[in-house]
KOLLUM-399347 format. One record per atom (N, C-alpha, C): residue number from 0; residue in one letter; chain; atom name; x, y, z. Coordinates in Angstrom, 3 decimals, always signed. Example, Ala and Ser with C-alpha at 12.3 -4.5 7.8 and 13.67 -1.06 7.14 Angstrom:
<atoms>
ATOM  nr rest kette atom        x        y        z
ATOM   0    a     A    N  +13.190   -5.690   +7.800
ATOM   0    a     A   CA  +12.300   -4.500   +7.800
ATOM   0    a     A    C  +13.200   -3.300   +7.800
ATOM   1    s     A    N  +12.850   -2.250   +7.080
ATOM   1    s     A   CA  +13.670   -1.060   +7.140
ATOM   1    s     A    C  +12.900   +0.030   +7.870
</atoms>
This chain:
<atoms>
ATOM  nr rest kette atom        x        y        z
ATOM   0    x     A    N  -30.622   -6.914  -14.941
ATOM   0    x     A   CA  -29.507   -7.696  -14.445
ATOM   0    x     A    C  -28.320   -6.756  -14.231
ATOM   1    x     A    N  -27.868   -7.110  -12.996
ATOM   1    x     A   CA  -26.586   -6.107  -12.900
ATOM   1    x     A    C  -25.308   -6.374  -13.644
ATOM   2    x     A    N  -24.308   -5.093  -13.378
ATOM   2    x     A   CA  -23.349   -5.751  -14.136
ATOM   2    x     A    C  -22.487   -7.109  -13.748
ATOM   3    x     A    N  -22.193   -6.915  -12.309
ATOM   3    x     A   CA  -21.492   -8.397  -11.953
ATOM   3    x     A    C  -22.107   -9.378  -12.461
ATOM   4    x     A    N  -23.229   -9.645  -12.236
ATOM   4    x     A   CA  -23.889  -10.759  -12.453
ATOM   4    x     A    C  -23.703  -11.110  -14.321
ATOM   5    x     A    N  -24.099  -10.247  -14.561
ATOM   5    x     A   CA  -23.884  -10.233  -16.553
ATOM   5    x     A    C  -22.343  -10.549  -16.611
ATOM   6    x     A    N  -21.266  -10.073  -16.095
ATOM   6    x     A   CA  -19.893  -10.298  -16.224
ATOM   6    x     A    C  -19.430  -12.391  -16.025
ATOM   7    x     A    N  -20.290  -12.576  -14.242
ATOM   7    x     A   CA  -20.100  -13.905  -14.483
ATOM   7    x     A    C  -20.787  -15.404  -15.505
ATOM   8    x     A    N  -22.091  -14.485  -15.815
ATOM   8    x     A   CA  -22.632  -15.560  -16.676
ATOM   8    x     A    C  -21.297  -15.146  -18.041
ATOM   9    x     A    N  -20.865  -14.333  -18.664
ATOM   9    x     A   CA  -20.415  -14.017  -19.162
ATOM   9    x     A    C  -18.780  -15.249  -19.080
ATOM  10    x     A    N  -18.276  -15.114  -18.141
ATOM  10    x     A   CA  -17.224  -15.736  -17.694
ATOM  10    x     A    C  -17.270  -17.370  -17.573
ATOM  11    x     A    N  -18.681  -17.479  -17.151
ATOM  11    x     A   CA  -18.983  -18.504  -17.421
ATOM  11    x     A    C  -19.850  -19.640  -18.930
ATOM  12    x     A    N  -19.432  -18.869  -20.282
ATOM  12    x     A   CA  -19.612  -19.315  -20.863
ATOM  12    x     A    C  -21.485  -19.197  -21.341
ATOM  13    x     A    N  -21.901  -18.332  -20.676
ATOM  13    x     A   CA  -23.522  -18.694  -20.747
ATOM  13    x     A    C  -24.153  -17.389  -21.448
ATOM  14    x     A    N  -24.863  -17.027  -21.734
ATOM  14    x     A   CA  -25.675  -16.076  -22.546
ATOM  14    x     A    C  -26.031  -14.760  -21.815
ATOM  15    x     A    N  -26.023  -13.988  -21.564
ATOM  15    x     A   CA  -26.893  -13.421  -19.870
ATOM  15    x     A    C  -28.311  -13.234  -20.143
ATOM  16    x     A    N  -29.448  -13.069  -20.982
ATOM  16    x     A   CA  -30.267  -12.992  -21.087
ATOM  16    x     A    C  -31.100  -14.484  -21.118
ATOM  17    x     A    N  -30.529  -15.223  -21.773
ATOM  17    x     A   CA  -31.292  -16.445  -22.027
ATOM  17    x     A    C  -30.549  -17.746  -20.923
ATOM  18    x     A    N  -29.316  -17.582  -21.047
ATOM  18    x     A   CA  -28.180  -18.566  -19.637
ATOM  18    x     A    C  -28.096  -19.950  -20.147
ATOM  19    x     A    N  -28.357  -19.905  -22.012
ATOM  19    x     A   CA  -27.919  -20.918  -22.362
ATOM  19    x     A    C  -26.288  -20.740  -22.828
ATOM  20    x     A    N  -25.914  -22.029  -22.953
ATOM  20    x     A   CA  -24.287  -21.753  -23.366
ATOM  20    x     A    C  -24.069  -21.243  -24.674
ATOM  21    x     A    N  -23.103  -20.127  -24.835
ATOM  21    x     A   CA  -22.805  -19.814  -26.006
ATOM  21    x     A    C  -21.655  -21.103  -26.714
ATOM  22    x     A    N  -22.119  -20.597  -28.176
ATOM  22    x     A   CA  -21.744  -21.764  -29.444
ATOM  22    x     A    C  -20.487  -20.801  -28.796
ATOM  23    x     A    N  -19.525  -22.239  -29.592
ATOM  23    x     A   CA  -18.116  -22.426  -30.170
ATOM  23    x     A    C  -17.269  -21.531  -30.535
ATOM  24    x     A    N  -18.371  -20.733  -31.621
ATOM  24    x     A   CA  -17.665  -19.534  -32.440
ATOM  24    x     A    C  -17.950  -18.030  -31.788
ATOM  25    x     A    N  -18.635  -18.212  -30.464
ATOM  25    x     A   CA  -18.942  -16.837  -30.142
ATOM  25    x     A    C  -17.682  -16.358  -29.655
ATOM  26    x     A    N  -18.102  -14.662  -29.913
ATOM  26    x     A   CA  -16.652  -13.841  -29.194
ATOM  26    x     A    C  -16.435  -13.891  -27.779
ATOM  27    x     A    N  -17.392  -14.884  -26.899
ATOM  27    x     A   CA  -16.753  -14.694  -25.572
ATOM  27    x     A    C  -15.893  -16.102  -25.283
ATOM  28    x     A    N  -15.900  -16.882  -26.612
ATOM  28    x     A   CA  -15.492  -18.614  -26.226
ATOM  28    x     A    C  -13.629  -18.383  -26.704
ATOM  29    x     A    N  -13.357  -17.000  -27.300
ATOM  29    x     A   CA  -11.942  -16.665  -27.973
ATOM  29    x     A    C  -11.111  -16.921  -26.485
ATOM  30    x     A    N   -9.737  -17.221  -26.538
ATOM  30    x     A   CA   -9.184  -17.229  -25.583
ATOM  30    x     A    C   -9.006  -15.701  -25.041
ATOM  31    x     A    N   -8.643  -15.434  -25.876
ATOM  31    x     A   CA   -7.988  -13.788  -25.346
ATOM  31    x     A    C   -9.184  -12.877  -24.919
ATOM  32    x     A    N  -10.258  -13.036  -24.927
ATOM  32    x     A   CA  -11.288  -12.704  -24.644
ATOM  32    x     A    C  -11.639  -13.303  -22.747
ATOM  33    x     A    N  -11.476  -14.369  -23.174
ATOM  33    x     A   CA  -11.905  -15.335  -21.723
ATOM  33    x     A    C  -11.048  -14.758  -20.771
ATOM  34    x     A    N   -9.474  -14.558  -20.926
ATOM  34    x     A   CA   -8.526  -14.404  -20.133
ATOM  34    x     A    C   -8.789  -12.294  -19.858
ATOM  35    x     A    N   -9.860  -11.991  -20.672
ATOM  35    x     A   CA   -9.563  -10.456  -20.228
ATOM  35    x     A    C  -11.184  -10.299  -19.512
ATOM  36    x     A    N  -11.687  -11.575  -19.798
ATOM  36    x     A   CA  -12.846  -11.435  -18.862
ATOM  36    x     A    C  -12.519  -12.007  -17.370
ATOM  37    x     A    N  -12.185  -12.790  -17.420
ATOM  37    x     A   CA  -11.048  -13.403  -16.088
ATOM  37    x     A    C  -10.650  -12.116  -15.388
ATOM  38    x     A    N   -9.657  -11.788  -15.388
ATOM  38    x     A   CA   -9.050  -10.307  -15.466
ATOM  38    x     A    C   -9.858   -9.077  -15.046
ATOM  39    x     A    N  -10.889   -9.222  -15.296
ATOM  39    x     A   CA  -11.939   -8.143  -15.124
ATOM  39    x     A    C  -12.815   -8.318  -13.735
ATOM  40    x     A    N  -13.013   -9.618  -13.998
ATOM  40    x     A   CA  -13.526  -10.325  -12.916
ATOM  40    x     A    C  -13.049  -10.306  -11.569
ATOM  41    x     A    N  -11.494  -10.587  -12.067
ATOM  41    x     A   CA  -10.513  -10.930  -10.722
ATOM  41    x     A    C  -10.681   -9.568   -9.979
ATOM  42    x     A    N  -10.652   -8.395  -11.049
ATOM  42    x     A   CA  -10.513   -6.707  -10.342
ATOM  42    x     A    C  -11.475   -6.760   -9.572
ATOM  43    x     A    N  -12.923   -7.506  -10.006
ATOM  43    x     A   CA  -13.908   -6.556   -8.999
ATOM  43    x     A    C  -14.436   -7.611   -7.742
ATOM  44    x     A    N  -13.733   -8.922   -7.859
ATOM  44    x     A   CA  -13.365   -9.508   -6.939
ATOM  44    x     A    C  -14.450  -10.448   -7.275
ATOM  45    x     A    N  -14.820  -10.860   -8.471
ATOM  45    x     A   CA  -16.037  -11.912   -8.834
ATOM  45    x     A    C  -15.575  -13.325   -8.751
ATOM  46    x     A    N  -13.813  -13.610   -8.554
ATOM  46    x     A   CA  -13.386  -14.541   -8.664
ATOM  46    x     A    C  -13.517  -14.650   -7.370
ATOM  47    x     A    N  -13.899  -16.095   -7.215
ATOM  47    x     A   CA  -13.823  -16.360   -5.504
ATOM  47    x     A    C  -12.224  -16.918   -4.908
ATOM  48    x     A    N  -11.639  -17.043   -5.705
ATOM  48    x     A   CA  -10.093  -17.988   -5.318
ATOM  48    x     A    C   -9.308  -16.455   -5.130
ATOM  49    x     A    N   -9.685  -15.553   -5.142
ATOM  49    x     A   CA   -8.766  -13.876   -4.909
ATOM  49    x     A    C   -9.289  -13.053   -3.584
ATOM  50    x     A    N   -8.885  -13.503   -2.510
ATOM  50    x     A   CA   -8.775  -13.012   -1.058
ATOM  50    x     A    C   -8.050  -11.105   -1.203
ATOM  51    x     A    N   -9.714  -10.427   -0.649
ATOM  51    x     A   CA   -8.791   -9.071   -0.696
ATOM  51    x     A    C   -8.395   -9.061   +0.566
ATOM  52    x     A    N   -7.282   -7.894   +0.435
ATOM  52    x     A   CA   -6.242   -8.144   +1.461
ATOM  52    x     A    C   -6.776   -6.918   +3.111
ATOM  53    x     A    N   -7.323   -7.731   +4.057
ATOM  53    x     A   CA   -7.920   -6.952   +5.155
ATOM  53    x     A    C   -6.506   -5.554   +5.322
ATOM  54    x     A    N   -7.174   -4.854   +6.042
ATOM  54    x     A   CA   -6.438   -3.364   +5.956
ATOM  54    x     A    C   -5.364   -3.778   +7.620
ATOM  55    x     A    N   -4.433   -3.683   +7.370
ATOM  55    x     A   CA   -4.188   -3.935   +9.012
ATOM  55    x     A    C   -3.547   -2.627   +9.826
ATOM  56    x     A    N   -3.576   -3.476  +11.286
ATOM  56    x     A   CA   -4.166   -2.616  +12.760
ATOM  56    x     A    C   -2.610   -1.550  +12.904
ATOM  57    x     A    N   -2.413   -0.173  +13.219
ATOM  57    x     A   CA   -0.941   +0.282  +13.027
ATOM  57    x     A    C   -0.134   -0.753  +13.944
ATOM  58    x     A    N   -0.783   -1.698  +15.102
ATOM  58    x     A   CA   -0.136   -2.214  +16.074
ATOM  58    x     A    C   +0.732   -3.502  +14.886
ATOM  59    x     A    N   -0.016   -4.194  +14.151
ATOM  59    x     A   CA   +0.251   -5.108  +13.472
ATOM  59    x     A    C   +1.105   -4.539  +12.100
ATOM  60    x     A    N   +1.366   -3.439  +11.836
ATOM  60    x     A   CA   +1.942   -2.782  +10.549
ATOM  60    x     A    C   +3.461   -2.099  +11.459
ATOM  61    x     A    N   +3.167   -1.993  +13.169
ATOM  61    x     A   CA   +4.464   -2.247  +13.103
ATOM  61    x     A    C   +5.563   -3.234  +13.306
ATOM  62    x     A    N   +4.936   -4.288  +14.244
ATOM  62    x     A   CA   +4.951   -5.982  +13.906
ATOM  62    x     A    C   +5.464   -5.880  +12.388
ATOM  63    x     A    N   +4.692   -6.018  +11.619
ATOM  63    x     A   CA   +5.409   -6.203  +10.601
ATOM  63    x     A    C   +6.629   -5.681  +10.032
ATOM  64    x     A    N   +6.575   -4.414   +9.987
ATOM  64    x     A   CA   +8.072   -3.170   +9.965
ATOM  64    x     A    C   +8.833   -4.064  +11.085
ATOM  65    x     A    N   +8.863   -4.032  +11.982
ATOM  65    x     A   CA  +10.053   -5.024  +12.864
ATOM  65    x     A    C  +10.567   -6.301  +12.000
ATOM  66    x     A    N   +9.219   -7.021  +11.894
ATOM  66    x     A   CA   +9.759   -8.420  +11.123
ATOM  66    x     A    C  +10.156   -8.267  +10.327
ATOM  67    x     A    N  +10.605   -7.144   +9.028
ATOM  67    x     A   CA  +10.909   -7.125   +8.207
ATOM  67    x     A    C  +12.557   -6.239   +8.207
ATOM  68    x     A    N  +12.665   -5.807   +9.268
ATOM  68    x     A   CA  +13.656   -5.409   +9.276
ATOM  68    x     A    C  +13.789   -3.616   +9.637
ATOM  69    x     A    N  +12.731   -3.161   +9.671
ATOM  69    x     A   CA  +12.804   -2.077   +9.289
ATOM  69    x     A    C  +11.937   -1.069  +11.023
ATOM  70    x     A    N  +12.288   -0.248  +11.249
ATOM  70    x     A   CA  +12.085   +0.753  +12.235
ATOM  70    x     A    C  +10.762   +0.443  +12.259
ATOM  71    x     A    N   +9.682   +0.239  +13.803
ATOM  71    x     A   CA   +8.277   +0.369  +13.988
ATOM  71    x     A    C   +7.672   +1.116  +13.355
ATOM  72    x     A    N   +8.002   +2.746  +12.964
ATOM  72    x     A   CA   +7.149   +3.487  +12.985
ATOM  72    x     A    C   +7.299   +3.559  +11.160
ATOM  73    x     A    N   +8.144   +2.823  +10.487
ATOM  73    x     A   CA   +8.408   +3.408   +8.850
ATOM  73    x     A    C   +7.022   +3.256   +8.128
ATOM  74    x     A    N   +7.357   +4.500   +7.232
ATOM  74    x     A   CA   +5.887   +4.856   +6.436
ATOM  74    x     A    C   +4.875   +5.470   +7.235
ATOM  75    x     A    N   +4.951   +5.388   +8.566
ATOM  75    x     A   CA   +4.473   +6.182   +9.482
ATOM  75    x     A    C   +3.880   +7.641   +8.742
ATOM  76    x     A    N   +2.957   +8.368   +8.655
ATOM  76    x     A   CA   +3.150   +9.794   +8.836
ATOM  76    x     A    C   +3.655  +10.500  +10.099
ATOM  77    x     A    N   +4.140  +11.380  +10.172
ATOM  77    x     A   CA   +4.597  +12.238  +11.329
ATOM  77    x     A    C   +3.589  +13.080  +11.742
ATOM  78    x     A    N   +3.224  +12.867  +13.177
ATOM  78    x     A   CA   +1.966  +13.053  +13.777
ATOM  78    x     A    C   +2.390  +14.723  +14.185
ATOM  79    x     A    N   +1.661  +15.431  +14.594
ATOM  79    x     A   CA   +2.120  +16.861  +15.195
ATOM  79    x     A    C   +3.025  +17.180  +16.371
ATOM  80    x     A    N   +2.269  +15.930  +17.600
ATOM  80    x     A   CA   +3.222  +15.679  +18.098
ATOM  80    x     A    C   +4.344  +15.548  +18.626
ATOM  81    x     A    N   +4.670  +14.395  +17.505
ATOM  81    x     A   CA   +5.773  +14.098  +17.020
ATOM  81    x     A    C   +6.902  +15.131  +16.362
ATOM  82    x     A    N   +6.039  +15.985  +15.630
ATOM  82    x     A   CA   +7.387  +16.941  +14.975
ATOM  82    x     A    C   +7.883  +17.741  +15.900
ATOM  83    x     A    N   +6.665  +18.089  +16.936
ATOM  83    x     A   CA   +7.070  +19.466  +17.860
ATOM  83    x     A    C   +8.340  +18.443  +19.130
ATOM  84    x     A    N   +8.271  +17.482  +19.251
ATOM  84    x     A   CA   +9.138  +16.389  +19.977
ATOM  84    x     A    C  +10.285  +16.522  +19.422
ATOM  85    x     A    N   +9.982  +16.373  +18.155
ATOM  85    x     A   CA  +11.366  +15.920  +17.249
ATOM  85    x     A    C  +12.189  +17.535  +17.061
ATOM  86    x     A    N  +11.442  +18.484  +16.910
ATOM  86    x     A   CA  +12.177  +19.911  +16.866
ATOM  86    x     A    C  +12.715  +20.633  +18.225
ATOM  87    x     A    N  +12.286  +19.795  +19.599
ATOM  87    x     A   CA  +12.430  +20.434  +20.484
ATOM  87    x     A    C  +14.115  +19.273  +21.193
ATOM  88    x     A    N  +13.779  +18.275  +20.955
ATOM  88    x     A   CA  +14.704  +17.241  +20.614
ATOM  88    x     A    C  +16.013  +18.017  +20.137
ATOM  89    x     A    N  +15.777  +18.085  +18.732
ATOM  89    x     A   CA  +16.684  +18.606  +17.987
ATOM  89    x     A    C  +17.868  +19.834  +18.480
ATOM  90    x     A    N  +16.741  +20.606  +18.841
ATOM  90    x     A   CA  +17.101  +21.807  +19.053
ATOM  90    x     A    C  +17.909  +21.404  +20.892
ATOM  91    x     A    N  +17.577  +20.452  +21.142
ATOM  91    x     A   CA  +18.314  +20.673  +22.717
ATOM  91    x     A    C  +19.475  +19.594  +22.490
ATOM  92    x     A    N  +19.920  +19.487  +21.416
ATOM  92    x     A   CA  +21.204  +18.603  +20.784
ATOM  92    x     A    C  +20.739  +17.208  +20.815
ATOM  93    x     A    N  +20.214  +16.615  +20.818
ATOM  93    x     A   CA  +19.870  +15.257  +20.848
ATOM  93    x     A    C  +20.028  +15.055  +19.061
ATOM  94    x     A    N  +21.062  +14.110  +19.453
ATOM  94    x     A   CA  +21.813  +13.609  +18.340
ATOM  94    x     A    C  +20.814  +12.868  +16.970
ATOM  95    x     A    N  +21.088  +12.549  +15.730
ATOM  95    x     A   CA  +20.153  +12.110  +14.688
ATOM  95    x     A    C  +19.682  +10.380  +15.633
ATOM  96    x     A    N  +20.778   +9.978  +15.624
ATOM  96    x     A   CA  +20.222   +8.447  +16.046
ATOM  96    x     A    C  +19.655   +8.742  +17.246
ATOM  97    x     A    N  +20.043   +9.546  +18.271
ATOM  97    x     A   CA  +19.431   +9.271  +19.698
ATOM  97    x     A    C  +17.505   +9.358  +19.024
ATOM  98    x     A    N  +17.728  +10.389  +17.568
ATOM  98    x     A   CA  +16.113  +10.982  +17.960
ATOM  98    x     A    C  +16.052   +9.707  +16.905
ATOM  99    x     A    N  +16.477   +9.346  +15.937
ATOM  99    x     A   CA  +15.733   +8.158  +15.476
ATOM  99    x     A    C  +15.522   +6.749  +16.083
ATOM 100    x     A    N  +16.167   +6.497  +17.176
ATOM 100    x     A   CA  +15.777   +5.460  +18.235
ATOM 100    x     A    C  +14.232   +5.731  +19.557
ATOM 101    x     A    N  +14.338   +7.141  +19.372
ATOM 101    x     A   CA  +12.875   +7.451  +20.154
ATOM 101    x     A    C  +12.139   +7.545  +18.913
ATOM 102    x     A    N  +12.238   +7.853  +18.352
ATOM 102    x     A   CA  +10.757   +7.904  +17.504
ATOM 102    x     A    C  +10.312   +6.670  +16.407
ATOM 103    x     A    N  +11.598   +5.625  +16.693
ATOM 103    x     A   CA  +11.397   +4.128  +16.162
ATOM 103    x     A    C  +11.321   +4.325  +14.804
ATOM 104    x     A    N  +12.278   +5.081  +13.948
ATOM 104    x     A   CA  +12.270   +5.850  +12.343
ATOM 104    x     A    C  +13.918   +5.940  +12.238
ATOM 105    x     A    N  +13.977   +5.301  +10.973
ATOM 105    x     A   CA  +15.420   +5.645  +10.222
ATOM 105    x     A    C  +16.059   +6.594  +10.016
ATOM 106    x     A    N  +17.101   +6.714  +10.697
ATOM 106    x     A   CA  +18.189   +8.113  +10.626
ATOM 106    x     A    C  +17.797   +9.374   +9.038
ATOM 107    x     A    N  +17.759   +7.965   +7.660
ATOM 107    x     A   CA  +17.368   +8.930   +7.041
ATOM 107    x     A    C  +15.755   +9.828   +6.890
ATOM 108    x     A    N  +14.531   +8.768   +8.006
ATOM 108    x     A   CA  +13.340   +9.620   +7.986
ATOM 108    x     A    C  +13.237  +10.807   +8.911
ATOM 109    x     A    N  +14.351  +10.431   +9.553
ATOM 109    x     A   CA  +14.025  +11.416  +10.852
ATOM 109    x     A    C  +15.449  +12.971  +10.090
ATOM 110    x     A    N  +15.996  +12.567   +9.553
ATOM 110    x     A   CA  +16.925  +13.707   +8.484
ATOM 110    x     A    C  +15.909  +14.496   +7.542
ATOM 111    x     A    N  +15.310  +13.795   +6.856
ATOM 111    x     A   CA  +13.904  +14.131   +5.516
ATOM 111    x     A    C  +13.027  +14.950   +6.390
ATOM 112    x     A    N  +12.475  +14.802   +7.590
ATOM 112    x     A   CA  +11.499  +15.389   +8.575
ATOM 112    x     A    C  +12.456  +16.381   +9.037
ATOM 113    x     A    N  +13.356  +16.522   +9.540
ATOM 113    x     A   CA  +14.165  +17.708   +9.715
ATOM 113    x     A    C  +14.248  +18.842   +8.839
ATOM 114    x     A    N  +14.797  +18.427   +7.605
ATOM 114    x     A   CA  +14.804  +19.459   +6.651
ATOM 114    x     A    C  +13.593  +19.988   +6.560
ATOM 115    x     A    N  +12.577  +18.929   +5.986
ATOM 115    x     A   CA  +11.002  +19.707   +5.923
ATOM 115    x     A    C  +10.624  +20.743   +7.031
ATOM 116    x     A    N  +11.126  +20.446   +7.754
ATOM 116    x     A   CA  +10.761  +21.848   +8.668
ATOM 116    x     A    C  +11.665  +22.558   +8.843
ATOM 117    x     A    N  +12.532  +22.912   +8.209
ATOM 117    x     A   CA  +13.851  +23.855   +7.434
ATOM 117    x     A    C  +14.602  +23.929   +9.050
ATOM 118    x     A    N  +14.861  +22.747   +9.826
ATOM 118    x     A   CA  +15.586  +22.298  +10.558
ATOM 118    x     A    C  +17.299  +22.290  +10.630
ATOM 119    x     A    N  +17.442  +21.758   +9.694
ATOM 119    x     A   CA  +18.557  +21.351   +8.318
ATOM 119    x     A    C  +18.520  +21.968   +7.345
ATOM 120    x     A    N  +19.794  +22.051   +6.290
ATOM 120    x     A   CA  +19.729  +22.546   +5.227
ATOM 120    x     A    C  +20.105  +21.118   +4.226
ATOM 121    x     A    N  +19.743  +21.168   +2.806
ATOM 121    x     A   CA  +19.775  +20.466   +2.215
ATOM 121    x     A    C  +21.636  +19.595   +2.310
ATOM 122    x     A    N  +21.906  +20.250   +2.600
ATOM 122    x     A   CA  +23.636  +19.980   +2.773
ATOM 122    x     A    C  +24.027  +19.496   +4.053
ATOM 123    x     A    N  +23.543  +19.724   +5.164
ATOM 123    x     A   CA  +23.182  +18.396   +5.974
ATOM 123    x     A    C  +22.525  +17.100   +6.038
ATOM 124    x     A    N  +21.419  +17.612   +5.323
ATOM 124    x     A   CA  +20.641  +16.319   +4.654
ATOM 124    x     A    C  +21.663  +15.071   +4.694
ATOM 125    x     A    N  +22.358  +15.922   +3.260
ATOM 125    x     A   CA  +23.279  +14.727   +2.553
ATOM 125    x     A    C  +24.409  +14.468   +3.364
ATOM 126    x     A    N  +25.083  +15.187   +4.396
ATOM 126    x     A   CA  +25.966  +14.473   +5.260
ATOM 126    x     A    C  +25.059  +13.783   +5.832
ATOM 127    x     A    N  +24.117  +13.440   +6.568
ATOM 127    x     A   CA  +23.535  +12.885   +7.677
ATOM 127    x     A    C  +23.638  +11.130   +6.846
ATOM 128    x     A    N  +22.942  +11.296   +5.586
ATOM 128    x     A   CA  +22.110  +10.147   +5.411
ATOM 128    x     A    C  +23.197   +9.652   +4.074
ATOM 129    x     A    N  +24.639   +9.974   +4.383
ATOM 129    x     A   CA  +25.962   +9.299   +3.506
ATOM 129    x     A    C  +26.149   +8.596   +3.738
</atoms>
């Protein structure tokens, strides 16, 4: 018998070898027991009332970043791209917001990505994103 399966007879009050109900006094009928078998259960998704959460599409994660308030691209990684855009950008004066309105990223991600590529010095950093 596998383990899930031993976990829900388990959860469910029943024996796993025999699948009669355990007595009264057994250690799986304790509350604090039940609730850490629950618990255990819920992790490996044996509970059926616990929906795991589908992975979503970047189109729909930036939908969401919009609806929430926040720049399309946030949490984004910075694609290669993108940095060689953002350094060539930079470098031909295009201002912090002009480049954080093209690349749909917060003045302070598109400051943090600057420095990392020793763009900036830490002391711009902190003017930029005051």
């Amino acid at each position: 018998m596998t383990f899930p399966a031993m976990l829900k007879m388990l959860v469910n009050g029943e024996h796993p070898d025999t699948r009669e109900v355990l007595p009264p006094g057994s250690v799986v009928q304790r509350p604090d027991v039940i609730r850490m078998l629950f618990a255990v259960a819920d992790e490996l998704a044996l509970v059926p009332d616990k929906q795991k959460k589908s992975k979503l599409t970047v189109e729909e994660r930036q939908l969401k970043n919009r609806a929430e308030g926040r720049p399309a691209n946030a949490y984004f990684p910075w694609t290669e791209a993108e940095k060689l855009s953002l350094e060539q950008g930079y470098k031909g004066n295009e201002t912090i917001e002009g480049l954080s309105e093209k690349f749909e990223r917060s003045t302070c991600a598109v400051a943090i990505q600057l420095e990392k590529m020793g763009l900036i010095t830490a002391e711009q950093f902190l003017a930029i994103t005051q």
